[in-house]
Structure formats: structure tokens, C-alpha cells
C-alpha positions, 0 to 999 in steps of 0.5 A: 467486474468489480470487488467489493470490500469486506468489512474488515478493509473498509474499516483499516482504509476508514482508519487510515490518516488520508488526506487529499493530494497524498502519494501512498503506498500500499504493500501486498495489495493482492487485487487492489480492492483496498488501494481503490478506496485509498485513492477514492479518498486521496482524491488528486493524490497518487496510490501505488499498490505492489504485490509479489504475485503477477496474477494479483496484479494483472487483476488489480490493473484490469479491475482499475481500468474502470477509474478513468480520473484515480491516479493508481498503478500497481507493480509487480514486486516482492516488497523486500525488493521494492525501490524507487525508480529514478526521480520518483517522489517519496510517498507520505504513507504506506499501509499493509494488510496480512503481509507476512513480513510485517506481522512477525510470520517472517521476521528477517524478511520483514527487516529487509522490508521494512529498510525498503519501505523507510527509503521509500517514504519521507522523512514525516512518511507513516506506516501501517499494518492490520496489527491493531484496532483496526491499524497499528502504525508501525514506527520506523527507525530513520 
């Protein structure tokens, strides 16, 4: 089974400034439709999708199993909770799409995601929401 992106994904992930051999990170990734074109577009990079709903992410893993060479995983974690294990390399950009805590429908969650997030990316690491035309970067206070 597949899942086809709507418009409205395509058009954020087309937006997104990828390259080749980057580690991003998506918050909220649901069933991983849009963490699948990230990875298609960073090539030998790294994608890590993470939601807070364990059947989001028993879907997303199931759904990634048909590609083989992507470098894609996805962790079952609240975002205000979401931390590095041990050794773990930073990521160069992490994106969000309809998360609550990111576009004001929850603000003092969104404080505590947004210091998870900026300990999570490095120090040139950028962040996106939906909150624009198609994205809004949102600058982080380092």
C-alpha cells in the first residue's frame, strides 16, 4: 500500500531547501507520506520522522519498508519530548506540518518544542512549518 501525496505536501516538500546528504528531521510526520519525498530528494542523507501516535508510526514504518536504499526511520515520541540518543548527529533541518505546538494552537507546548528542536539541529540547522506560502521558516533563538 502506498500513499500518495495531496498537493498541499508536495508543494511544502518542493519548497523545502533540500540538498543531497542532508539529516532531516520531520515533527509530526503522521504516516510518513512527506518524510518519503524528503528522502527521495536527499538522496544519501538521512530522514527521521517522529509523531506522538504509535499507529502513525507503525503505518509510516510499514508503508517505508518498500524503500529498500532511503535512509528513513521514524520514532514514536511526543516532539516536546524528542531528544538525541547518545552520539547521534544534529540534523540540518527539521520541518513541520499541522503541528499544534508550532503554529500557536498550543503555545506553551510549542516553547518546549521549539527548545527540543533547536538542541536537535545544528548550529546553521533551519526549521519549517506550513505557516507560509507554502513554508514559513521559523528562526530559533540559539
Amino acid at each position: 500500500m502506498t500513499l500518495r501525496p495531496s498537493p498541499r505536501i508536495a508543494a511544502f516538500v518542493a519548497a523545502l531547501p533540500l540538498r543531497p546528504g542532508m539529516r532531516i528531521l520531520e515533527i509530526g510526520c503522521g504516516p510518513g507520506v512527506a518524510a518519503r519525498l524528503v528522502a527521495a530528494q536527499v538522496g544519501s542523507g538521512y530522514v527521521l520522522g517522529i509523531d506522538r501516535s504509535a499507529k502513525a508510526i507503525a503505518q509510516a514504518r510499514q508503508l517505508v519498508e518498500e524503500l529498500v536504499e532511503a535512509r528513513i526511520e521514524f520514532r514514536h515520541v511526543a516532539a516536546e519530548e524528542f531528544a538525541l540518543f547518545p552520539g547521534e548527529p544534529r540534523f540540518d533541518l527539521a520541518f513541520a506540518m499541522r503541528v499544534g505546538a508550532l503554529d500557536n494552537r498550543h503555545p506553551d507546548t510549542g516553547v518546549r518544542v521549539l527548545a527540543r528542536i533547536t538542541d536537535a539541529l545544528t548550529p546553521t540547522g533551519r526549521l519549517f512549518t506550513d505557516g507560509g506560502d507554502p513554508t514559513h521558516e521559523v528562526l530559533l533563538e540559539r
